[in-house]
PDB file of N, H, CA, C and O in Angstrom:
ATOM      1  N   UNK A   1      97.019 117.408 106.075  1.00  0.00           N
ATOM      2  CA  UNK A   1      96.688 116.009 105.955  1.00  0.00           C
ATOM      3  C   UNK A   1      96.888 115.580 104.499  1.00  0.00           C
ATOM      4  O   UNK A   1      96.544 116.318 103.575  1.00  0.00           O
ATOM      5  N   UNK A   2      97.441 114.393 104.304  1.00  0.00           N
ATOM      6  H   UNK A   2      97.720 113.794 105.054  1.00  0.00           H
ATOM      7  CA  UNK A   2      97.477 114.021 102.923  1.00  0.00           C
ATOM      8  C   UNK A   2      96.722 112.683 102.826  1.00  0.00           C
ATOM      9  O   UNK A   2      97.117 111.803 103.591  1.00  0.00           O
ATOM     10  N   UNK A   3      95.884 112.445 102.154  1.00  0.00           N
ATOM     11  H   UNK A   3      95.563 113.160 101.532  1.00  0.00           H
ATOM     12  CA  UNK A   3      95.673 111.003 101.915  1.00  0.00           C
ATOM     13  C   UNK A   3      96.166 110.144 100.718  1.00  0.00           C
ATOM     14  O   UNK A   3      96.971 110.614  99.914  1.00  0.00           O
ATOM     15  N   UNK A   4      95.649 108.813 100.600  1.00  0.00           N
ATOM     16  H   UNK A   4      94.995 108.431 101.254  1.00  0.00           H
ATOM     17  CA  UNK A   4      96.887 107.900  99.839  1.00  0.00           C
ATOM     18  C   UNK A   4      95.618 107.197  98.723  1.00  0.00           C
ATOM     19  O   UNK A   4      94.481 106.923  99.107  1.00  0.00           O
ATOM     20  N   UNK A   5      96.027 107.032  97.566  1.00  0.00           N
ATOM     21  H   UNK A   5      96.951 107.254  97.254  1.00  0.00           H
ATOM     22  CA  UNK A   5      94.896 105.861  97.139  1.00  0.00           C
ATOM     23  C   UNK A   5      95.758 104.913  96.255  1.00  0.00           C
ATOM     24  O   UNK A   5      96.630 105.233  95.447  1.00  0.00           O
ATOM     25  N   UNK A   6      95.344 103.756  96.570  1.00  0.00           N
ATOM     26  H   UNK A   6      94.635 103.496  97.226  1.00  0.00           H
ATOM     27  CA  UNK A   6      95.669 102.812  96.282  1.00  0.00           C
ATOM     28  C   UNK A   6      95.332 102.553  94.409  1.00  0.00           C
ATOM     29  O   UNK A   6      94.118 102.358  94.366  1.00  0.00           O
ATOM     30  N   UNK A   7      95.749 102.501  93.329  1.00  0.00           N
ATOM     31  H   UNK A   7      96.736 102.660  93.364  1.00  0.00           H
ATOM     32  CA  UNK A   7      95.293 102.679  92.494  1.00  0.00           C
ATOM     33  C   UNK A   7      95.995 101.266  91.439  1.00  0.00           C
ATOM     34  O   UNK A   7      97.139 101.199  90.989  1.00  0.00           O
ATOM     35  N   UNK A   8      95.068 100.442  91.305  1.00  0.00           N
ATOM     36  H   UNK A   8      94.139 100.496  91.671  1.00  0.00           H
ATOM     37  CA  UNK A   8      95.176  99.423  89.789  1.00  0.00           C
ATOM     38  C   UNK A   8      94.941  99.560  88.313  1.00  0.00           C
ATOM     39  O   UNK A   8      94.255 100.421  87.763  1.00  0.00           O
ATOM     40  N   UNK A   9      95.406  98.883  87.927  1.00  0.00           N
ATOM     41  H   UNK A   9      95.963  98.183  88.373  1.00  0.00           H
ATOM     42  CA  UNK A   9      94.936  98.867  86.265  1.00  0.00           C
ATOM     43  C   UNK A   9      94.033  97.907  85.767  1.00  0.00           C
ATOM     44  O   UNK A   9      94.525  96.782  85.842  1.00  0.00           O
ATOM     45  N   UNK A  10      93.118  97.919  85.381  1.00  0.00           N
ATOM     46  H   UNK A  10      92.718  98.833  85.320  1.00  0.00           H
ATOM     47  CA  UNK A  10      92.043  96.561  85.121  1.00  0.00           C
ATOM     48  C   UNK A  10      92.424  96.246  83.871  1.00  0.00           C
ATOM     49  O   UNK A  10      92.978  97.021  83.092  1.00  0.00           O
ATOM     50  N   UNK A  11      92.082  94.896  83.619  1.00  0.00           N
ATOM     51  H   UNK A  11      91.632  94.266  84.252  1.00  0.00           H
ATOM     52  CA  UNK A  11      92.600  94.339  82.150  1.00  0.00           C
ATOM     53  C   UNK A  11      91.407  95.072  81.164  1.00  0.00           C
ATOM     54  O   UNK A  11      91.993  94.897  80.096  1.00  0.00           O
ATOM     55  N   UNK A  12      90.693  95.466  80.947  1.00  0.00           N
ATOM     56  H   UNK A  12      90.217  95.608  81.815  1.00  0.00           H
ATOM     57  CA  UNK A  12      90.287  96.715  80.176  1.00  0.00           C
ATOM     58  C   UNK A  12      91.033  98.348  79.701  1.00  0.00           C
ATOM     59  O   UNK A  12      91.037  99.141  78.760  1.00  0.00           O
ATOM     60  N   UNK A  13      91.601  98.169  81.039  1.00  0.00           N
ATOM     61  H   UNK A  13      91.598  97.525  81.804  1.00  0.00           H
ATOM     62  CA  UNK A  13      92.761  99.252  80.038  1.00  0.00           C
ATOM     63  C   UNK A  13      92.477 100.509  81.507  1.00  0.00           C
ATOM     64  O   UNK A  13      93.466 101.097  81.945  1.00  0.00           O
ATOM     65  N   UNK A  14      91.184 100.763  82.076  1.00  0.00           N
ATOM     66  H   UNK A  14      90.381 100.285  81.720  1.00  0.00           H
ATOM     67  CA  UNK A  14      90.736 101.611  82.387  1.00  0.00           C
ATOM     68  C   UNK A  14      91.537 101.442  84.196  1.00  0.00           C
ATOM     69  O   UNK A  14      91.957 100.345  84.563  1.00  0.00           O
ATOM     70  N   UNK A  15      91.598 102.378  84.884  1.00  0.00           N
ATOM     71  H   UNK A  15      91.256 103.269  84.586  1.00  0.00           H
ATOM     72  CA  UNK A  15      92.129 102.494  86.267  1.00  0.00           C
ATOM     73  C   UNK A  15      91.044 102.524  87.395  1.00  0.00           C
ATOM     74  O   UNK A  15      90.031 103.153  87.089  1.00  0.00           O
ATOM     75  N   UNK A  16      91.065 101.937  88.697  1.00  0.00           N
ATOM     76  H   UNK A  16      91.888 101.426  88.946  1.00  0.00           H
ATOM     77  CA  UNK A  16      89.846 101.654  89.729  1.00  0.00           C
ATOM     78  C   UNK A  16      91.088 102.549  91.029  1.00  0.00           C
ATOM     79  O   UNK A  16      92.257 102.169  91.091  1.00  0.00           O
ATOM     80  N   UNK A  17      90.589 103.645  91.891  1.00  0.00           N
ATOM     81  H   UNK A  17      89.639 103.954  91.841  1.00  0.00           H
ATOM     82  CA  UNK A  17      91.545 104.337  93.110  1.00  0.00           C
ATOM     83  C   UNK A  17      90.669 104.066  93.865  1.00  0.00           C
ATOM     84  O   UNK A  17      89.541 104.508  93.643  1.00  0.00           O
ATOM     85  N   UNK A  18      90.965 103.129  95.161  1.00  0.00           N
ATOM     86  H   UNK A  18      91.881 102.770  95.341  1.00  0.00           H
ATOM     87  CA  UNK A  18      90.235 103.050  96.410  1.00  0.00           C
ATOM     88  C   UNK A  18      91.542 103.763  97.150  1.00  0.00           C
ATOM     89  O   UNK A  18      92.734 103.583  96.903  1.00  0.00           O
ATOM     90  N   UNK A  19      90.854 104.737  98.257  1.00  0.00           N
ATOM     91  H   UNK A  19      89.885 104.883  98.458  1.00  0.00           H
ATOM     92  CA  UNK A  19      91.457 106.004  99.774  1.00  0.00           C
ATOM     93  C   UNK A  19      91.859 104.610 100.167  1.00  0.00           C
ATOM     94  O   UNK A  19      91.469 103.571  99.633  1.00  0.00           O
ATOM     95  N   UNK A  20      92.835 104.752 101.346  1.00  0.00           N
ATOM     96  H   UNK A  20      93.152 105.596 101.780  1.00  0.00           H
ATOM     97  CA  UNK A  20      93.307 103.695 101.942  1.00  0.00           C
ATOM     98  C   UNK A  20      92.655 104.158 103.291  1.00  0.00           C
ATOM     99  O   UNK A  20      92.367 103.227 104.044  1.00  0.00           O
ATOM    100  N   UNK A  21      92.419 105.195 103.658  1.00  0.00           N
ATOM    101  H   UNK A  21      92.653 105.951 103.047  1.00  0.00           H
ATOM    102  CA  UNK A  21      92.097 106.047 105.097  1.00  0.00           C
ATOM    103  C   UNK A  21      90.752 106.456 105.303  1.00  0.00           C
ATOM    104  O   UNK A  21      90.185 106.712 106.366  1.00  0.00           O
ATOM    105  N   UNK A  22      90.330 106.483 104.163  1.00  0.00           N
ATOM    106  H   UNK A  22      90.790 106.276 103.300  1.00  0.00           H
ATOM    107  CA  UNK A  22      88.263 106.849 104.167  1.00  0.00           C
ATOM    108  C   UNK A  22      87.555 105.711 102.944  1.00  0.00           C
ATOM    109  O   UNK A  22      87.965 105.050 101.990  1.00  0.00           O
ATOM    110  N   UNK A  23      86.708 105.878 103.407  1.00  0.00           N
ATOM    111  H   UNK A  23      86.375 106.415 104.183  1.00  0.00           H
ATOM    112  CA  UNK A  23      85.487 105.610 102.296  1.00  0.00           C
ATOM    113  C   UNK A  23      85.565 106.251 100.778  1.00  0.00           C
ATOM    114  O   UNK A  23      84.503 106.811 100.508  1.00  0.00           O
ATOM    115  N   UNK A  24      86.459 106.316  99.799  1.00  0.00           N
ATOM    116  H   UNK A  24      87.322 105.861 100.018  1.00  0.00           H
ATOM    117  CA  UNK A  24      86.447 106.550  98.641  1.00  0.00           C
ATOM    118  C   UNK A  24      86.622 105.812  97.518  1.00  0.00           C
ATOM    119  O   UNK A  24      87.674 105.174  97.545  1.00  0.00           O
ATOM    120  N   UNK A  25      85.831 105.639  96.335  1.00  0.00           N
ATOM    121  H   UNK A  25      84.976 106.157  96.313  1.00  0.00           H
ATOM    122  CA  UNK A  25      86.410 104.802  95.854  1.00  0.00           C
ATOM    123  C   UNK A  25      86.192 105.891  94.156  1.00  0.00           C
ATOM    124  O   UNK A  25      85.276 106.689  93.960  1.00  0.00           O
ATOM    125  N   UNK A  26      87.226 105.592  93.273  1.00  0.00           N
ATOM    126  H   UNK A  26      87.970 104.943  93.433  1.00  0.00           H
ATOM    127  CA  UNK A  26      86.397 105.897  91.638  1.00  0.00           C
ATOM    128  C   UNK A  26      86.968 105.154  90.510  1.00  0.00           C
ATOM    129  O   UNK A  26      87.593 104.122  90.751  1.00  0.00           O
ATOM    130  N   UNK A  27      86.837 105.521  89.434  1.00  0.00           N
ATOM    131  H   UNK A  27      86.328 106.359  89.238  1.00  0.00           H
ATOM    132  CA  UNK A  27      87.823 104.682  88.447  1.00  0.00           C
ATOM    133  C   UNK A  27      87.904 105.713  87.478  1.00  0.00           C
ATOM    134  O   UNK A  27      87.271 106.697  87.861  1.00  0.00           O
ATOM    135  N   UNK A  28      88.336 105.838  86.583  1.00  0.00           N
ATOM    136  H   UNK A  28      88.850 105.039  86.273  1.00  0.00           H
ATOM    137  CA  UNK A  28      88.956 106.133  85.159  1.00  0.00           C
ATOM    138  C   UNK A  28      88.818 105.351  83.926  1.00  0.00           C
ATOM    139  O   UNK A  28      88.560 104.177  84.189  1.00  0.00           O
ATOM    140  N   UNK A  29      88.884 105.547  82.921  1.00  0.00           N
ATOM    141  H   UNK A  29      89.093 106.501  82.707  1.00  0.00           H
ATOM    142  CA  UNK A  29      89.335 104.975  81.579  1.00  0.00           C
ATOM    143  C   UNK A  29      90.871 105.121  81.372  1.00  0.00           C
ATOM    144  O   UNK A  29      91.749 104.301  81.103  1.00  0.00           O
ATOM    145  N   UNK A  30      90.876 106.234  81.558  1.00  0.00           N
ATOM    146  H   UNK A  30      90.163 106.900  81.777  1.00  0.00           H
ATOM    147  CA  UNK A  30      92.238 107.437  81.626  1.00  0.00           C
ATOM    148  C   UNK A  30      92.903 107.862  82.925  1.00  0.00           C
ATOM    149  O   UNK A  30      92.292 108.293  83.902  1.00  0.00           O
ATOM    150  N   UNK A  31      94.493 107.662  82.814  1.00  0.00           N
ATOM    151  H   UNK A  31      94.989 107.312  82.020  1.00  0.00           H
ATOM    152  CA  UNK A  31      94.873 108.149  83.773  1.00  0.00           C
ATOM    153  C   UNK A  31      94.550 109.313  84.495  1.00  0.00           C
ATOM    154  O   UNK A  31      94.605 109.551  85.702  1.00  0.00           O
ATOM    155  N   UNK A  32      94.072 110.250  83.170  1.00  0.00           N
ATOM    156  H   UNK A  32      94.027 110.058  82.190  1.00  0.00           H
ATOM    157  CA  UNK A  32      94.205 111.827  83.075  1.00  0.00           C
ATOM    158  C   UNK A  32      92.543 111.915  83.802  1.00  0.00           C
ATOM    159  O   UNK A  32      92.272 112.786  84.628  1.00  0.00           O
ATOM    160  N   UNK A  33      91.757 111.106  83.443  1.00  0.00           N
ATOM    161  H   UNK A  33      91.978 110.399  82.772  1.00  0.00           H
ATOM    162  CA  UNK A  33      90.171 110.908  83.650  1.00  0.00           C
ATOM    163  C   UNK A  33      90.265 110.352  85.213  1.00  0.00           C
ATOM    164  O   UNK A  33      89.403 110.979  85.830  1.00  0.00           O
ATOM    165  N   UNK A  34      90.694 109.777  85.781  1.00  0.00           N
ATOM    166  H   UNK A  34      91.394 109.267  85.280  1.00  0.00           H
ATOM    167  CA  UNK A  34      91.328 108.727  87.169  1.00  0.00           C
ATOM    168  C   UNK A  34      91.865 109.873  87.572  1.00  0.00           C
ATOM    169  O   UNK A  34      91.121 109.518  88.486  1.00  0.00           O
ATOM    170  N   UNK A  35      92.436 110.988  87.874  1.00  0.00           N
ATOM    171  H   UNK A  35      93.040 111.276  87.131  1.00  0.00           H
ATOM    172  CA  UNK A  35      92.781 111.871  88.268  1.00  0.00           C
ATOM    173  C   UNK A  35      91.969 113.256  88.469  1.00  0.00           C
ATOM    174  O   UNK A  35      92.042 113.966  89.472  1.00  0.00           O
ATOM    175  N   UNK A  36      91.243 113.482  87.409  1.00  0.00           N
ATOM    176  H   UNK A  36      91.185 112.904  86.594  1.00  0.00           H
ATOM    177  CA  UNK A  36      90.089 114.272  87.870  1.00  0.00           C
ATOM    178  C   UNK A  36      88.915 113.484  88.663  1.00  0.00           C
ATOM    179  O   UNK A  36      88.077 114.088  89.332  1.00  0.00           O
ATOM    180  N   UNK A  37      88.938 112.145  88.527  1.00  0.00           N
ATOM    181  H   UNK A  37      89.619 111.655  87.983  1.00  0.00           H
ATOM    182  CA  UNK A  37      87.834 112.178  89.287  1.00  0.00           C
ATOM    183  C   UNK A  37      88.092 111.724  91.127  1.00  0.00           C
ATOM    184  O   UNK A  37      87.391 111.954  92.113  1.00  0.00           O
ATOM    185  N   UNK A  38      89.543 110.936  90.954  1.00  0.00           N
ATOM    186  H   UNK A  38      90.112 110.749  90.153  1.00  0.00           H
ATOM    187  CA  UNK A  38      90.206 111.383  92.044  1.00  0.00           C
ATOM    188  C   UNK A  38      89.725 112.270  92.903  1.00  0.00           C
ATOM    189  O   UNK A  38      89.059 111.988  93.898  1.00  0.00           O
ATOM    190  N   UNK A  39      90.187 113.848  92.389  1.00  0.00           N
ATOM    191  H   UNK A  39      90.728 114.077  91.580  1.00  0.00           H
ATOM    192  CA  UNK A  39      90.052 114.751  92.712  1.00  0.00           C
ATOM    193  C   UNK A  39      88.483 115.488  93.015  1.00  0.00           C
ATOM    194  O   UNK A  39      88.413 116.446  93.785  1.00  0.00           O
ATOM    195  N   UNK A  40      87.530 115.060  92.484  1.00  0.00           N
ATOM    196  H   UNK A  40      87.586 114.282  91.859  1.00  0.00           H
ATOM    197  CA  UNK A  40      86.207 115.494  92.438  1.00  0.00           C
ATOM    198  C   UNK A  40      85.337 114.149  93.569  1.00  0.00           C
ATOM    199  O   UNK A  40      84.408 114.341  94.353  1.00  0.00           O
ATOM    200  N   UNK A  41      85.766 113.373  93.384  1.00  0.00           N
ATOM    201  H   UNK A  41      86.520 113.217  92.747  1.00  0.00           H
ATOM    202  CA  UNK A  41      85.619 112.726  94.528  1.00  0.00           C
ATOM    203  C   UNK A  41      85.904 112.753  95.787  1.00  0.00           C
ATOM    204  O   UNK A  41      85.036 112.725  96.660  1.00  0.00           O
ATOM    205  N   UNK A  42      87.236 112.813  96.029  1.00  0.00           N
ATOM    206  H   UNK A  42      87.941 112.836  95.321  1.00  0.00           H
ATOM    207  CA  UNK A  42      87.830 113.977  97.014  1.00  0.00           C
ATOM    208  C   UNK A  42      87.163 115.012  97.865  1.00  0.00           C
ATOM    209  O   UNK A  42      87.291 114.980  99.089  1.00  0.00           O
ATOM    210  N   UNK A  43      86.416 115.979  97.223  1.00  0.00           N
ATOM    211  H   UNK A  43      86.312 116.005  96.229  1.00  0.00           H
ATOM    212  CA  UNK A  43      85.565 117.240  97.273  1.00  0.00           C
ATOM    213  C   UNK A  43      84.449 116.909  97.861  1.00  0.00           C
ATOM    214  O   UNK A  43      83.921 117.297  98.903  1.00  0.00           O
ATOM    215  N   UNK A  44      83.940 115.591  96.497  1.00  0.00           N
ATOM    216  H   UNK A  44      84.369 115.275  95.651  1.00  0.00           H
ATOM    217  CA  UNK A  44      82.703 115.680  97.717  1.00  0.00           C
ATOM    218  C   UNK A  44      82.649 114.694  98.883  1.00  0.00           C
ATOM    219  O   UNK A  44      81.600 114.372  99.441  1.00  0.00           O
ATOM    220  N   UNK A  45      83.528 114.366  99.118  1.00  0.00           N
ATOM    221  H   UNK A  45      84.380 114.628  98.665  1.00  0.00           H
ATOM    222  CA  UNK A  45      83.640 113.498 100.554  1.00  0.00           C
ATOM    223  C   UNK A  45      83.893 114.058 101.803  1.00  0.00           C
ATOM    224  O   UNK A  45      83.578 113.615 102.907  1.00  0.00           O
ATOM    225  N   UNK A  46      84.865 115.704 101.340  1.00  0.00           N
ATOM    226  H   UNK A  46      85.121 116.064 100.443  1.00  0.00           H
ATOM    227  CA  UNK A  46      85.188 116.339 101.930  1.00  0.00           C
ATOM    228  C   UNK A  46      84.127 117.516 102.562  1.00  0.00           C
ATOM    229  O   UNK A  46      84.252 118.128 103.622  1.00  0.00           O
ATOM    230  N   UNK A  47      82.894 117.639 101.412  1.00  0.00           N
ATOM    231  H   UNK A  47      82.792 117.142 100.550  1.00  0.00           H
ATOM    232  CA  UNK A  47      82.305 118.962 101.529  1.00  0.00           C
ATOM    233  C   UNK A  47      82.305 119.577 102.468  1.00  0.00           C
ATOM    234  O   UNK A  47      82.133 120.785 102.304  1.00  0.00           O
ATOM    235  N   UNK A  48      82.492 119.075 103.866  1.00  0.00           N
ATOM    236  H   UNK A  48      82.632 118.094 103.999  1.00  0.00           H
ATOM    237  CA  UNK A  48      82.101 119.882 104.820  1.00  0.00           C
ATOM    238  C   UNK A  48      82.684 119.935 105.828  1.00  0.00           C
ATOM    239  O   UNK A  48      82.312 120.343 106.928  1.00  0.00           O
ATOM    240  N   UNK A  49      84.029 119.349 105.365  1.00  0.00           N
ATOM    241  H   UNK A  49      84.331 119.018 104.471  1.00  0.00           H
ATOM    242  CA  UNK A  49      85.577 118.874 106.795  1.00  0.00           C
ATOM    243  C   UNK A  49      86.384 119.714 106.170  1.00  0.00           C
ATOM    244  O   UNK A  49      86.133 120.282 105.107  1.00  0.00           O
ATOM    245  N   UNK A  50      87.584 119.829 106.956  1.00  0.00           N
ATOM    246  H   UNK A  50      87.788 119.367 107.819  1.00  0.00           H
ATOM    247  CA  UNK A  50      88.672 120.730 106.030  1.00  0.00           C
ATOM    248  C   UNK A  50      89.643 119.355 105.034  1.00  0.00           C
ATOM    249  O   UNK A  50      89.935 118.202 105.353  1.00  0.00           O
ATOM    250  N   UNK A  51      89.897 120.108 103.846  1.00  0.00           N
ATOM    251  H   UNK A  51      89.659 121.044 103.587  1.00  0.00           H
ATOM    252  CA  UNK A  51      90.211 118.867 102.567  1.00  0.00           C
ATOM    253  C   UNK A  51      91.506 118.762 103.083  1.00  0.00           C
ATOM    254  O   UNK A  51      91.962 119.598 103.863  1.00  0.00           O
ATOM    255  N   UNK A  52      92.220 117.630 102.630  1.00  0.00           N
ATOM    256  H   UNK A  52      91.849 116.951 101.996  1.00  0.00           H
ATOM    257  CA  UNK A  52      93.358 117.415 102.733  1.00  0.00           C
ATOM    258  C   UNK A  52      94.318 117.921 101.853  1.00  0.00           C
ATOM    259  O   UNK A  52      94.128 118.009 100.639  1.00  0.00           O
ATOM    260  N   UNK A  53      95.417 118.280 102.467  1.00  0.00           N
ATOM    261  H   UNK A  53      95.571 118.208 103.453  1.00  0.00           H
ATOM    262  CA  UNK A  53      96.379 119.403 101.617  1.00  0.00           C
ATOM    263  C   UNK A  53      97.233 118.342 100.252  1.00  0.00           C
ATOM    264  O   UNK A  53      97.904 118.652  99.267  1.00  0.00           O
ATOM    265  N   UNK A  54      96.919 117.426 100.653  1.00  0.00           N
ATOM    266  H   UNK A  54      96.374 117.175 101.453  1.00  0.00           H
ATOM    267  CA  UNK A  54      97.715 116.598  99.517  1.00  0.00           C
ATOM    268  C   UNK A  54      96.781 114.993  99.166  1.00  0.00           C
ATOM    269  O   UNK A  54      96.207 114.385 100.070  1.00  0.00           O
ATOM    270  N   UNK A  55      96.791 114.525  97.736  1.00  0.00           N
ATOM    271  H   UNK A  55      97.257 115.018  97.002  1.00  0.00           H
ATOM    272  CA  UNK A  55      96.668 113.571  97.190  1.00  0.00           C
ATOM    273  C   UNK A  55      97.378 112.493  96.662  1.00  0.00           C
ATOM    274  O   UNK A  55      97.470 112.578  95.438  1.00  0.00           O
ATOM    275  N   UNK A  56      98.000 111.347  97.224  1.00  0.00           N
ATOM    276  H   UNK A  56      97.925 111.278  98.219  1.00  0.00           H
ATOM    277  CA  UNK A  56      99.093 110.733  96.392  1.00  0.00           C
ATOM    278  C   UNK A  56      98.243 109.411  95.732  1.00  0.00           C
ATOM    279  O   UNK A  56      97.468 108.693  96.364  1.00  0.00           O
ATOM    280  N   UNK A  57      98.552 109.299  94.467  1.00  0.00           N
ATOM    281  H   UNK A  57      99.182 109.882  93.953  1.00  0.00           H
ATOM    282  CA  UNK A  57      98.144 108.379  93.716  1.00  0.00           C
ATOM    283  C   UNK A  57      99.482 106.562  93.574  1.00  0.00           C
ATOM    284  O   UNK A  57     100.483 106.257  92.926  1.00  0.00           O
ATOM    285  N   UNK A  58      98.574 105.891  94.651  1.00  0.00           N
ATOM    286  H   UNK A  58      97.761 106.139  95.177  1.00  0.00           H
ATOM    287  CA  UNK A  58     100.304 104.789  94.286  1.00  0.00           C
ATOM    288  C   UNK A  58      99.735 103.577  93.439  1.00  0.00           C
ATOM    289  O   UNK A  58      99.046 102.630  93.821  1.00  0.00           O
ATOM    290  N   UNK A  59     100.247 103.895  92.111  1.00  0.00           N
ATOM    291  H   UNK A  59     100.807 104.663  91.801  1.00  0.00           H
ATOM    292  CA  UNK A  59      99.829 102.887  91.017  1.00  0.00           C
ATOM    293  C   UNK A  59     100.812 101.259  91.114  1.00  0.00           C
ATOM    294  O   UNK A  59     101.988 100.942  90.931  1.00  0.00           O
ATOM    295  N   UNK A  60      99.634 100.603  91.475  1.00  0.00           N
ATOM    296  H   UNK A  60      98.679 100.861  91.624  1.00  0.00           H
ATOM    297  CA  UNK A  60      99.834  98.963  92.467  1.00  0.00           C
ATOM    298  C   UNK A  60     100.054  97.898  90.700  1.00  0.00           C
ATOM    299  O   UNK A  60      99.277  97.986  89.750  1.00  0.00           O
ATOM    300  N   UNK A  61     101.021  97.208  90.744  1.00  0.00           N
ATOM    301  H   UNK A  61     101.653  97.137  91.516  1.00  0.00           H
ATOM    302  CA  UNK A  61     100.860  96.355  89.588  1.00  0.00           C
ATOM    303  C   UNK A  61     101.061  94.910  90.274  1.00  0.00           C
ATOM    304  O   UNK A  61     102.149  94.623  90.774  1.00  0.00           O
ATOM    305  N   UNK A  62     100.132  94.141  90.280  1.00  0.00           N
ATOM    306  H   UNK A  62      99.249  94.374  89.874  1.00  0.00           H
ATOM    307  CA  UNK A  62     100.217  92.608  90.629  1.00  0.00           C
ATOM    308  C   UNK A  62     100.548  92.111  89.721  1.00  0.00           C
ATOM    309  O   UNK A  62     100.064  92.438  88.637  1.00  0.00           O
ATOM    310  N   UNK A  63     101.567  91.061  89.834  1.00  0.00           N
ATOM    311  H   UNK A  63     101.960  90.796  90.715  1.00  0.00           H
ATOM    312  CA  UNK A  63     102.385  90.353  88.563  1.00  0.00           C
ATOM    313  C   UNK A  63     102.584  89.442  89.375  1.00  0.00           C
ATOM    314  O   UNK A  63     102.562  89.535  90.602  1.00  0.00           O
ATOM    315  N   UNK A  64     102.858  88.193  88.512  1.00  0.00           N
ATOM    316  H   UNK A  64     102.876  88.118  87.515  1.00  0.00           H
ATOM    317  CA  UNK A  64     102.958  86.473  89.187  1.00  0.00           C
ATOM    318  C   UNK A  64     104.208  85.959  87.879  1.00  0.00           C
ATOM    319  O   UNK A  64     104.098  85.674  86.687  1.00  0.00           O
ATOM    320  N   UNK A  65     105.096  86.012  88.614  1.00  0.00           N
ATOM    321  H   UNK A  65     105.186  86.243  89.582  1.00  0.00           H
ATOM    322  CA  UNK A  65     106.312  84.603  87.147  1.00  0.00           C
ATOM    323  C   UNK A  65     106.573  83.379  88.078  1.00  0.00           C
ATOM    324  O   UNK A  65     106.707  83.067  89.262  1.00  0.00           O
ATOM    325  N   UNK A  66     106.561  82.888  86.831  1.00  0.00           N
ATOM    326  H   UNK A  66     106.452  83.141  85.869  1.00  0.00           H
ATOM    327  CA  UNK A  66     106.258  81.143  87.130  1.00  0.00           C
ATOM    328  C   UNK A  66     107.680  81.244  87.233  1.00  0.00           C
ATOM    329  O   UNK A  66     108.420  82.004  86.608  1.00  0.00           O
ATOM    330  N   UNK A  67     108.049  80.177  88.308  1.00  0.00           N
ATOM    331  H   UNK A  67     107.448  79.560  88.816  1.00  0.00           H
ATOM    332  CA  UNK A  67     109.368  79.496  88.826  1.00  0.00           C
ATOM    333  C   UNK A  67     109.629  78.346  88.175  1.00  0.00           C
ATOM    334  O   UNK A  67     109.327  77.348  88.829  1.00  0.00           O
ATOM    335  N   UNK A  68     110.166  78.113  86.926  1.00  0.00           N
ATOM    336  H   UNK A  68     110.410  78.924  86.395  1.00  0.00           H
ATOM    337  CA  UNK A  68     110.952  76.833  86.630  1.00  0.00           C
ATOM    338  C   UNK A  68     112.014  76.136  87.679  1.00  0.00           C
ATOM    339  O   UNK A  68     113.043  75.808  87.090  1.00  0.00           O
ATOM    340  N   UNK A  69     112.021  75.909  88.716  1.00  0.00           N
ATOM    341  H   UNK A  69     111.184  76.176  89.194  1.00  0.00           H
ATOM    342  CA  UNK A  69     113.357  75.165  89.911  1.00  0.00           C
ATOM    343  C   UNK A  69     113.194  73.789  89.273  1.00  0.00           C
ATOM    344  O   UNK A  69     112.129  73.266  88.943  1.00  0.00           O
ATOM    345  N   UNK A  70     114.066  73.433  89.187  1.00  0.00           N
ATOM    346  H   UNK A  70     114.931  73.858  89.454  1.00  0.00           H
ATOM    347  CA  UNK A  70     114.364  72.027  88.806  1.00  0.00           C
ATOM    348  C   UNK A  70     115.706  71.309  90.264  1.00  0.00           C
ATOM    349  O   UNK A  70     116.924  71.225  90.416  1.00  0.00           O
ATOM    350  N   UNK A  71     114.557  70.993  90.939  1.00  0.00           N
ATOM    351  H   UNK A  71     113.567  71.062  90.815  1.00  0.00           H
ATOM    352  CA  UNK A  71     115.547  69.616  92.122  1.00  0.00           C
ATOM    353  C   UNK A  71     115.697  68.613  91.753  1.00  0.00           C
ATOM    354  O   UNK A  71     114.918  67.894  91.128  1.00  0.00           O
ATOM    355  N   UNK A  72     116.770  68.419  92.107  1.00  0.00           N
ATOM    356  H   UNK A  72     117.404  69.003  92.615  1.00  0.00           H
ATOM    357  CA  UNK A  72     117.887  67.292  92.188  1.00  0.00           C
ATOM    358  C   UNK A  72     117.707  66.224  93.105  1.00  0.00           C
ATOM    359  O   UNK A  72     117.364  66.877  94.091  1.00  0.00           O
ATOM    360  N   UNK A  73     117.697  65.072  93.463  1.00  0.00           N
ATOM    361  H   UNK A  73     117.976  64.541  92.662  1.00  0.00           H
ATOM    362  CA  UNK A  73     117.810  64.355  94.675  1.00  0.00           C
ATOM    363  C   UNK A  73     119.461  64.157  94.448  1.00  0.00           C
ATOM    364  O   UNK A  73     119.885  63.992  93.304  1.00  0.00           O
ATOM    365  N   UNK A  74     120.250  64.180  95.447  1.00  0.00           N
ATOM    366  H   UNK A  74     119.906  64.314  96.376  1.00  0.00           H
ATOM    367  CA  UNK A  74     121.719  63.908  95.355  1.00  0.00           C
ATOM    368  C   UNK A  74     122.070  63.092  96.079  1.00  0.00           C
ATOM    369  O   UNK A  74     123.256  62.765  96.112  1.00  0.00           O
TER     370      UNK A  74
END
């Protein structure tokens, strides 16, 4: 089993991973910090099911650009 987490960047700098498939949620400061706790979160959600053989982290960036269109009536 692999599960997926959905993972943002907050305008603080620091990272928030919500599971897309269970109840998990953690954050980070650090990617490197967002990844262990990932992982330790993981564990204990798991304590007592068999863990899932894989973790994928998919880092989500929401971005908005403004459309200058300039219409014509012809």
């Amino acid at each position: 089993m692999e599960i997926v987490f959905s993972v943002t960047q907050e305008a603080d700098g620091g990272y928030v991973a919500e599971c897309l498939s269970h109840d998990i949620f953690t954050q980070g400061d650090t990617w490197e910090q967002l990844r262990a706790n990932v992982q330790e979160a993981v564990a204990g959600y798991f304590f007592d099911q068999p863990k899932p053989k894989a973790i994928r982290l998919h880092l989500v960036r929401d971005e908005m650009l403004a459309c200058g269109l300039n219409f014509r009536a012809t």
